[in-house]
C-alpha positions as CSV (number, residue, x, y, z in Angstrom):
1,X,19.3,58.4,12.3
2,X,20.5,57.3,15.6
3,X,17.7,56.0,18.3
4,X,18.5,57.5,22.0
5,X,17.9,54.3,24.3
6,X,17.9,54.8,28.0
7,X,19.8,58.0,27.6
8,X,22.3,56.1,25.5
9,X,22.5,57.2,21.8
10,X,22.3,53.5,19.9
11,X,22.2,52.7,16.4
12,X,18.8,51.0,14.8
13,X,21.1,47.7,14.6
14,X,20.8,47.7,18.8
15,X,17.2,47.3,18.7
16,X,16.2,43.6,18.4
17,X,14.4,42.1,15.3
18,X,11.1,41.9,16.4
19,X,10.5,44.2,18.3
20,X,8.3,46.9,16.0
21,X,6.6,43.1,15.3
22,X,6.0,42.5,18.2
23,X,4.6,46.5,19.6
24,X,2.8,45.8,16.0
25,X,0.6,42.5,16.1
26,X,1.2,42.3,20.3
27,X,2.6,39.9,22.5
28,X,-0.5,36.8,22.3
29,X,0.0,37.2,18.1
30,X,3.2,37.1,18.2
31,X,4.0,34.3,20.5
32,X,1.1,32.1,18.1
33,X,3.3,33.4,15.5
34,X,6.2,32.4,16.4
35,X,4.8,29.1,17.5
36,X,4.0,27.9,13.7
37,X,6.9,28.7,12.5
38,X,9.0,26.3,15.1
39,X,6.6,24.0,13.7
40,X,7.1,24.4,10.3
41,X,10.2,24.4,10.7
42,X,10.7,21.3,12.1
43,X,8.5,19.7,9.8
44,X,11.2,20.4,7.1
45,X,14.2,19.2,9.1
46,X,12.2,16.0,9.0
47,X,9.6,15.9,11.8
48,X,6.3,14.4,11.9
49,X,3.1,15.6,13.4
50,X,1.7,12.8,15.7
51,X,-1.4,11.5,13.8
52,X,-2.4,8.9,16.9
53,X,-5.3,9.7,18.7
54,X,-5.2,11.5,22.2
55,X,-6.4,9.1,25.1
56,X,-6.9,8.9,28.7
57,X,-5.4,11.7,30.5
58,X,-4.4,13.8,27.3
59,X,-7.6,14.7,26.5
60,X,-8.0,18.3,27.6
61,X,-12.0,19.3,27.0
62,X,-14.7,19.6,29.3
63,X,-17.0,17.3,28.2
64,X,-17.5,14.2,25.5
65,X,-19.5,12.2,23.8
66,X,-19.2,8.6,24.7
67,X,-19.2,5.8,22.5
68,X,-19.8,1.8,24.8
69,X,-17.5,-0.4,24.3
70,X,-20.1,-2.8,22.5
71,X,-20.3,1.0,20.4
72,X,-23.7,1.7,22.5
73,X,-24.7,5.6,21.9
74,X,-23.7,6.8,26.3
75,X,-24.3,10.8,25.5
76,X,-22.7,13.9,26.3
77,X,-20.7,13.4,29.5
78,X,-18.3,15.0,31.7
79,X,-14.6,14.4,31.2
80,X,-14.0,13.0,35.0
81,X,-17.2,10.4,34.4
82,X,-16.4,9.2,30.7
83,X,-12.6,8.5,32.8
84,X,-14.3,6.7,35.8
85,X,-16.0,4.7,33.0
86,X,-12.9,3.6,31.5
87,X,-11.6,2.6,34.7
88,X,-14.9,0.7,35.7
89,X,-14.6,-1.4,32.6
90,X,-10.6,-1.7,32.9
91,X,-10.4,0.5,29.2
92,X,-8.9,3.0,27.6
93,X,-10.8,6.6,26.8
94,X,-9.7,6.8,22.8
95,X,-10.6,9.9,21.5
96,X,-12.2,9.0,17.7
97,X,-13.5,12.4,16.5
98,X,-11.4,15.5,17.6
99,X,-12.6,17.6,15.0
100,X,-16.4,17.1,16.8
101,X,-18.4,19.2,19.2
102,X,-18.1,17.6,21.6
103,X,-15.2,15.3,20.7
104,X,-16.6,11.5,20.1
105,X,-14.9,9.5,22.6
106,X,-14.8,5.9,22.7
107,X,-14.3,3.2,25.4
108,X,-11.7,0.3,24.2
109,X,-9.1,-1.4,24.6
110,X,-6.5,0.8,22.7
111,X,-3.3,-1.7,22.6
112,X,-5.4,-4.1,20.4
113,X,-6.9,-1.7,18.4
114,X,-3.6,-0.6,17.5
115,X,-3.0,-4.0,17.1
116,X,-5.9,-4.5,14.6
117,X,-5.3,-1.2,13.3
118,X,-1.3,-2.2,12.0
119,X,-2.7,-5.9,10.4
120,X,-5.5,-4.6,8.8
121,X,-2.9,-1.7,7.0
122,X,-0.2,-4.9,6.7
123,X,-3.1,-6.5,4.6
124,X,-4.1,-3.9,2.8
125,X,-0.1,-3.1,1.4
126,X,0.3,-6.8,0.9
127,X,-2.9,-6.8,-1.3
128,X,-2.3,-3.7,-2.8
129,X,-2.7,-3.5,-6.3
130,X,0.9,-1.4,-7.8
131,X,0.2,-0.4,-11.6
132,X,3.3,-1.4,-13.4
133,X,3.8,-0.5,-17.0
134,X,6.2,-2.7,-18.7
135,X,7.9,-1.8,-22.1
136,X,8.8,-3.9,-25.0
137,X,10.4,-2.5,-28.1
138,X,10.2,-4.0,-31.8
139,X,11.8,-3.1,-35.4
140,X,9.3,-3.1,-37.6
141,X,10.8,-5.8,-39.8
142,X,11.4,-7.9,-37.2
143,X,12.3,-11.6,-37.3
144,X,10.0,-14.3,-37.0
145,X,11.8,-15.9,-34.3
146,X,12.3,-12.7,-32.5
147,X,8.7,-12.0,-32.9
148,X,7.6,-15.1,-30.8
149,X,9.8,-14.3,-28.5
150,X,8.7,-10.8,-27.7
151,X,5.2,-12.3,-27.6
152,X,6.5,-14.7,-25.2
153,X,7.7,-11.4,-22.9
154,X,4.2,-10.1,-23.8
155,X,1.7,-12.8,-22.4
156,X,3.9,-13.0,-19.7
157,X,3.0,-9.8,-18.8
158,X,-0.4,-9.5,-19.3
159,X,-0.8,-12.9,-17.4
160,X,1.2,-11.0,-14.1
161,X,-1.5,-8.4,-14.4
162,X,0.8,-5.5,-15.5
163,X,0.5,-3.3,-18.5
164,X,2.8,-3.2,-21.6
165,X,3.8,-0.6,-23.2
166,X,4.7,-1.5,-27.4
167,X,7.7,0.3,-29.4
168,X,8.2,0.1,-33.1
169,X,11.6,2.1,-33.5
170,X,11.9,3.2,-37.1
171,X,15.3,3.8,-38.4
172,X,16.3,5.4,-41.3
173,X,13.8,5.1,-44.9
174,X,11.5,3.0,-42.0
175,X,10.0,6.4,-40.9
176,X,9.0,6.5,-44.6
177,X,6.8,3.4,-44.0
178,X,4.9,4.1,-41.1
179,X,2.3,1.4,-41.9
180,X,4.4,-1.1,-41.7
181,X,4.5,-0.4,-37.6
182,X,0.7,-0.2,-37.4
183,X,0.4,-3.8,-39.3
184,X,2.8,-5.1,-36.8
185,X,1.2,-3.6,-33.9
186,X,-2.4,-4.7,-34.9
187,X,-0.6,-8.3,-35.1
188,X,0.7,-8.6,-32.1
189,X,-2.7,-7.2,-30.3
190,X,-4.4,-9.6,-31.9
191,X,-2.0,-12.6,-30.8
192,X,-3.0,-12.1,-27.0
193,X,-6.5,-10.8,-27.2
194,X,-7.4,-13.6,-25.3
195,X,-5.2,-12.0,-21.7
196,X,-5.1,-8.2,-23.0
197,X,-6.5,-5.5,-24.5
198,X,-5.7,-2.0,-26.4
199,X,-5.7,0.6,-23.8
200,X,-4.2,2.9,-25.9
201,X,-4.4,2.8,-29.7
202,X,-1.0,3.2,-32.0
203,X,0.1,6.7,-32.4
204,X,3.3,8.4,-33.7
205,X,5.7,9.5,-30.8
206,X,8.5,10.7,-33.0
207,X,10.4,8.6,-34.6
208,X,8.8,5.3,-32.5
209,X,5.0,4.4,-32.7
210,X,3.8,3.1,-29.5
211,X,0.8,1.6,-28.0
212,X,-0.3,-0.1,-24.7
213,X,-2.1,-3.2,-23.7
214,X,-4.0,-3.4,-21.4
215,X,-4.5,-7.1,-19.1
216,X,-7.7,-8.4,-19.0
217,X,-7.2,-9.3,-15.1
218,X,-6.8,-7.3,-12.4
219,X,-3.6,-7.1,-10.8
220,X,-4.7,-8.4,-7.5
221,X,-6.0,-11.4,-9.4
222,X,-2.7,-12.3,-11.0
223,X,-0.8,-12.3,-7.7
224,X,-3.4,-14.5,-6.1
225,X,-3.4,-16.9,-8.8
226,X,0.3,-16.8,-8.7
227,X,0.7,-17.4,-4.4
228,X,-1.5,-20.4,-5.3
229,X,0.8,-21.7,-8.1
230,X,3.5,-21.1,-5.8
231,X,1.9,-23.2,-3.0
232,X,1.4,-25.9,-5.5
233,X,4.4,-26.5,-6.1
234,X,6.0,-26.6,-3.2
235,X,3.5,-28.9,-1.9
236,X,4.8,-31.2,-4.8
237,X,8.3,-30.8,-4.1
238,X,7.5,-31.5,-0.8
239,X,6.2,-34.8,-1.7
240,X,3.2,-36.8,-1.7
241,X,-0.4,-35.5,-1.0
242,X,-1.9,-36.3,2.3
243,X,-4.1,-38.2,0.4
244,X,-1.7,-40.0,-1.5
245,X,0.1,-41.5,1.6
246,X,-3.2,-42.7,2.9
247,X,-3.6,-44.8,0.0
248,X,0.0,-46.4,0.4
249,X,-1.0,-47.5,4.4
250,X,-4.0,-49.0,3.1
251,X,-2.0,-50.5,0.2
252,X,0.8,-52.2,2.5
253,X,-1.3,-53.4,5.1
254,X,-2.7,-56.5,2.8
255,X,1.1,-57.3,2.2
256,X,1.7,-57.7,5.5
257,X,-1.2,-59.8,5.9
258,X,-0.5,-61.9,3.3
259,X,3.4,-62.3,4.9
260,X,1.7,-63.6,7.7
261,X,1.0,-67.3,7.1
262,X,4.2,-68.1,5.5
263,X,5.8,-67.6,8.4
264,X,7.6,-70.3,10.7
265,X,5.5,-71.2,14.0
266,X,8.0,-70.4,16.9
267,X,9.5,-72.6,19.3
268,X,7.7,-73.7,22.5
């Protein structure tokens, strides 16, 4: 039925959209309302909510609880005097814990602890321990030559700190002889015991039979060990040790010396 606006008949497509939402929830609702959404919204177009914490001037609440710079317990202060501190002491005012009641708010200096902050998460990524899971897939009549070689892939493996993941494809009247898989399974965990383990005994998947090994050192070990090798040996293709070169000073200075009496006196 046609709405009469302003002594104008309209039709219910002249009203706008949210206006019986907005004489519904009111104008303070609505407006919050709409607020989320924008954000929302521009969280999925690829935006990021800012997770760095508020300092100085952008922190908006009365009072604080104030954290030294040596971390000393200050109390509950005003706003204005936690600033005037930060100013005495030629700091920033980092807000810690927003969540608080007061807000815990600490005097530093925030450029290096930002600093601090992105090494500390540099070293942790460097150091961080990735679970890989490699695969290796056998026949289960496979060749003796092929065999070693696989084990060869195997060790490797285990020795980088990754898991492997065995295969036994059957094909054909194989599936018949399911044992034959096992036997070659148990074989091969029982060839590198010594760096692995069985994480996850043989089981049927199919037509394959699979298990995984587990390494007997950590991940983070492995890639220490293996930063070391690598330092090794470019310290040999560098050359000598310090060390080593020491020993060749000390052994050409008694050639010299001996060089020295054979030679002719000069002229006067």
């Amino acid at each position: 039925m046609p709405r009469r606006c302003s002594g104008i008949t309209r039709s219910p497509a002249c009203v706008p959209s949210g206006a019986f939402f907005v004489s519904r929830l009111g104008w303070s609702q609505t407006r919050r309302y709409a607020a989320v959404r924008q954000a929302v919204a521009w969280c999925y177009r690829g935006g990021s909510i800012s997770a760095e914490p508020r300092i100085n001037d952008r922190i908006r609440v009365p009072e604080v609880r104030l954290v030294g710079p040596s971390g000393e317990q200050v109390g509950i202060v005003p706003l204005a005097k936690a600033l005037e501190l930060a100013q005495e002491y030629d700091l920033d005012l980092v807000e810690v814990a927003a969540s608080a009641r007061p807000p815990v708010c600490k005097l530093m200096d925030y450029g290096k602890f930002k600093y601090e902050s992105a090494m500390k998460a540099r070293e942790a990524r460097k150091n961080q321990a990735h679970t890989v899971i490699k695969e290796m897939k056998l026949r289960p009549k496979i060749d003796p030559h092929d065999y070693d070689t696989k084990k060869g892939h195997v060790v490797r493996f285990l020795k980088q700190g990754d898991k492997v993941k065995i295969t036994i494809m059957f094909r054909g009247r194989e599936q018949s002889r399911p044992e034959l898989g096992f036997r070659l399974l148990q074989r091969l965990a029982s060839d590198v015991e010594d760096l692995g383990f069985i994480e996850s005994n043989p089981k049927q998947d199919g037509r394959n039979m699979i298990m995984v090994l587990g390494p007997h050192k950590k991940k983070t070990e492995a890639m220490a060990e293996a930063r070391e090798a690598q330092a090794a040996r470019k310290a040999e293709r560098q050359g000598t040790t310090p060390d080593a070169e020491a020993e060749g000073d000390v052994a050409e200075a008694p050639a010299a010396a001996a060089e020295a009496p054979g030679e002719t006196p000069s002229e006067a």
